[in-house]
C-alpha angles and dihedrals in degrees: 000000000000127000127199119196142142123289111265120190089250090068090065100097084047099046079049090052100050086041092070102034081056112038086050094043083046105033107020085109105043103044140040113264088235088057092053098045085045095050091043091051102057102027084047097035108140085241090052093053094048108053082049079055100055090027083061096039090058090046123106090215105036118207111177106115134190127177115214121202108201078344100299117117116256105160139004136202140200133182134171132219110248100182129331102298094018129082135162125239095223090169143026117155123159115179098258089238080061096059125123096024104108099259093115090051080040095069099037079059095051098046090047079059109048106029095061124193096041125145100167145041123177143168145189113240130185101255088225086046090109094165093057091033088063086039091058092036095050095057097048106269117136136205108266098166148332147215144192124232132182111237112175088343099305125113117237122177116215126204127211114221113195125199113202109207122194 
């Protein structure tokens, strides 16, 4: 049975964890390993969770989200309010032995819920991220636009899926 609950400061070396199963699963292809483990190592730093933790936990509509499975954390979740009714999805991992489970789905539920009134939910997916593309896809959200960005010196072009909720 999944779980789904707020982000305590206890959940950092798990977050850390399925950071790392799932950058390297997702993006193990796309991009170098010493991109992933640098990039790992300062967006996932302990100070860094920490401060999304507290930052949450301050918050009057708190968005830091972990799945448990037999209470054991298995996924986590962040968005940020963008204006009143927008927010952005920043982060979405499920350990890939987790997948297709409804966790994912799981996560976009329980954000429609609790961060009322919301009309719409987007993120920014590597456009050769196939495995998140079909996630987002397959929930309803649609290409609204896309950029290119240089990172080490390669060019990767990002899309920006939007879900309108009513």
């Amino acid at each position: 049975m999944v779980k789904i609950r707020f982000a305590a400061n206890e959940d950092i070396p798990y977050i850390q964890s399925i950071a790392h199963e799932t950058w390297t699963y997702t993006y193990g292809e796309i991009y170098t390993e010493e991109y992933i483990r640098d990039f790992i190592s300062r967006a996932y730093s302990s100070e860094n969770l920490r401060l999304s933790i507290e930052r949450d936990l301050q918050s009057a509509k708190r968005s830091f989200l972990i799945a448990e499975c037999n209470e054991k954390p298995v996924g986590y979740a962040q968005t940020r309010q963008v204006s009143e009714e927008e927010y952005e999805l920043l982060r979405i991992y499920v350990r890939p032995e987790f997948h297709k489970m409804g966790i994912g789905n799981g996560f976009i539920q329980e954000y429609i819920q609790i961060l009322q009134p919301i009309h719409q939910l987007f993120a920014w997916v590597g456009k050769e991220n196939q495995v998140g593309r079909a996630f987002y896809e397959k929930r309803g959200f649609v290409v609204v636009a896309e950029k290119t960005e240089t990172i080490q010196g390669q060019n990767k072009t990002q899309v920006k899926y939007v879900l309108h909720i009513s």
